[in-house]
Structure formats: structure tokens, C-alpha cells
C-alpha positions, 0 to 999 in steps of 0.5 A: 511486553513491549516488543509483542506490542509492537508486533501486533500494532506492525501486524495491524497496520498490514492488515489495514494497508491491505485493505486500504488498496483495494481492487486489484488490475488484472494481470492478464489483460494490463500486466506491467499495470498489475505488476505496478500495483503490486509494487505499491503493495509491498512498498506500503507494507514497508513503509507500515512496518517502518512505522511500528518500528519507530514507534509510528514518530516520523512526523507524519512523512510515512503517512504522507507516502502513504497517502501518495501511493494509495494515491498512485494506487488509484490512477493505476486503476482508472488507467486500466478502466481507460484501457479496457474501454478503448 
């Protein structure tokens, strides 16, 4: 039962992630930016499953990376929207 607990708690912290990322860069008009966002992306989702496989006892150090990269995330953004508006 509790390997299943874990699946749905790692399932849950994905689908939260993903949320948490927001609007993507579009890929034809900035793709190495869109590429980096993606990169953030995946590297989230690790750091989620990571998480539930610890049992989420990391002592916060995988929240703060976390936290950079939504972080990242967001300057990846604004530099696009700095792009576009040249």
C-alpha cells in the first residue's frame, strides 16, 4: 500500500509542476529559449519524483531548486517578451 502512496503523491507533484511552469516560449520564434524551458521542465519532474522517492526528506534543498528554476523559468520569459518587442 505504500509503494501505491508513493506513486500517487510522485503522480501529484508532476502534475503540480507542470502547472507551476506556465506559459510556454514559443519555439519558432526563440527556439534555443524554448528549448531551455523545456529543459527546466524535465528537470523539475526529476527533482518531483526524486522527492516522492524520499519521502519528500531533503530538508528543503529540492524545493529551494525548485524554486530557482520556476525562478529561471520566468526570466526565460521575459526575455522572449524583451525579444519580441525589439
Amino acid at each position: 500500500m505504500k509503494k501505491k502512496l508513493q506513486i500517487g503523491v510522485a503522480g501529484l507533484a508532476l502534475l503540480l509542476t507542470g502547472a507551476a511552469i506556465g506559459q510556454k516560449v514559443s519555439p519558432g520564434r526563440h527556439p534555443n529559449l524554448a528549448a531551455a524551458q523545456n529543459h527546466i521542465g524535465m528537470a523539475l519532474n526529476k527533482i518531483s519524483a526524486a522527492q516522492a522517492a524520499n519521502e519528500w526528506d531533503m530538508n528543503g534543498h529540492a524545493a529551494k531548486a525548485k524554486q530557482l528554476l520556476e525562478q529561471a523559468d520566468s526570466e526565460i520569459k521575459q526575455a522572449a517578451e524583451t525579444a519580441n518587442h525589439k
